[in-house]
N, C-alpha and C positions, 0 to 999 in steps of 0.2 A: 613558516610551515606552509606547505603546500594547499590547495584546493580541497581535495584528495583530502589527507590528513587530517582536516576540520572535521572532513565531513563521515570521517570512519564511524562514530556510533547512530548516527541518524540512518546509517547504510546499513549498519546491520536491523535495526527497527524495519526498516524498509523492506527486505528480506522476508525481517520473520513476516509483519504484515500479508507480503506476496504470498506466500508458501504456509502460512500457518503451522507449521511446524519446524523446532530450534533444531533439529537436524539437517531438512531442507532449506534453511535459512542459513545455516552457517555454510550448505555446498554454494549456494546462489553468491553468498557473501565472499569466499575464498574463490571462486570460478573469478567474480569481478576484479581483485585484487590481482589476480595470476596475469589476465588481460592486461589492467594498467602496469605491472611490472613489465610485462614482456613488451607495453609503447614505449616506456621509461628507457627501457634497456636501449632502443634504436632511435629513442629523444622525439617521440610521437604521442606524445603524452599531451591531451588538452589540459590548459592549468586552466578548466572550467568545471564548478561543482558542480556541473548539471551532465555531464560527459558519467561521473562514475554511477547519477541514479539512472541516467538511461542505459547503459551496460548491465546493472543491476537488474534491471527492468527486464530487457533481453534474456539472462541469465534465468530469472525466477519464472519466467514465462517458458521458456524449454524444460525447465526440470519440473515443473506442473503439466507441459503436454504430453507424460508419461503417466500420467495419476488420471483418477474420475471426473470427468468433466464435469462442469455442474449443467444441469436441465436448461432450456430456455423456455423458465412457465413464467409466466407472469406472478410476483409477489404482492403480498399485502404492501403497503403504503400507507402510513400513518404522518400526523401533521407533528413537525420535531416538538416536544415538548418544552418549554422552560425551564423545566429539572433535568433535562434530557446528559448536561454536563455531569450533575451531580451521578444520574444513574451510569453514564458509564465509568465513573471513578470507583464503582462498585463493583464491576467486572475483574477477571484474572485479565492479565494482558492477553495469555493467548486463548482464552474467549473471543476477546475482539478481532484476533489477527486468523481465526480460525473461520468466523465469519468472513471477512472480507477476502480469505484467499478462497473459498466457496463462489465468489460473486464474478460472474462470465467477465471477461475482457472485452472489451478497457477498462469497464466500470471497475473490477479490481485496483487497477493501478491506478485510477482517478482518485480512488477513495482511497489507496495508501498512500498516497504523494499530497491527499487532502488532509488525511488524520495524523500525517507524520507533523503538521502545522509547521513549516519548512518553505513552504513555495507560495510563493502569487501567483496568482489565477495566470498570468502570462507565461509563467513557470512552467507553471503544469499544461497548460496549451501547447508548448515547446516539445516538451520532456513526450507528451502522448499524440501531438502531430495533428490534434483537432483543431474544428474553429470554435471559437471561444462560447459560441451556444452550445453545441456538442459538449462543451467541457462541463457547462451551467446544468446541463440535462445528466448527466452521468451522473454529477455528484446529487444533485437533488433527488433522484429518484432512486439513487442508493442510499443516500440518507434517511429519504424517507418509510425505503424497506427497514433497514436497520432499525427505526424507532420502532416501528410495527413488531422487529424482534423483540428488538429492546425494553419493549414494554411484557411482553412474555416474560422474558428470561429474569427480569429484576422484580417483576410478583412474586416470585416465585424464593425471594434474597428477602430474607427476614430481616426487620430494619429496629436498629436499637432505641 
């Protein structure tokens, strides 16, 4: 099985994450497909797994330059908690991916190609074309927004 192939269900996670919505995830997702089929077709296809999330990437990033940009205010920032796993296993999926497709670029794609738990840190340095501090900074201080959500939104999730 191809590259490609393995890597179909973590591409479409990737997507939704991007886009925060399973309609604009599944266009991001079939846009990318359409791509590698039409390299396929003239045998220009990389058999590299990192080729179909960066196309992906490209893809979710034009069909979000037509939607509301998010602010660049400065967010709260909170220190990740210990339970921080447990509370987001309490969330819907697309709670999470609705947040992170909210979160300015790069930091978006840092933090989907982070929460997809898919990549090494060189991975994703590759895949968004920073230097590997730039990559430490994006995720950190999206993370650290996120907990600050995080801690909101799961007060708020009545706990058995």
């Amino acid at each position: 099985m191809s590259q490609l192939g393995r890597s179909l269900p973590q591409l479409y996670r990737f997507c939704f994450l991007m886009t925060g919505e399973a309609g604009k995830a599944l266009e991001g997702y079939q846009n990318t497909l359409r791509e590698a089929a039409l390299l396929a077709s003239r045998r220009q296809l990389p058999d590299d797994r990192l080729w179909c999330f960066h196309e992906a990437r490209h893809q979710c990033v034009a069909i979000a330059q037509n939607e509301v940009q998010p602010e660049t205010a400065s967010l709260a920032e909170e220190a990740i908690a210990p339970d921080a796993a447990g509370r987001v296993a309490q969330l819907e999926s697309a709670q999470l991916a609705v947040w992170i497709a909210g979160a300015p670029e790069p930091q978006r794609s840092a933090l989907a190609y982070f929460y997809l738990n898919e990549f090494s840190h060189r991975e994703m340095q590759n895949l968004l074309d920073v230097k590997m501090d730039e990559l430490a900074r994006l995720i950190s201080h999206g993370r650290a927004q996120f907990q600050a959500w995080l801690n909101t939104v799961t007060a708020l999730i009545p706990t058995e």
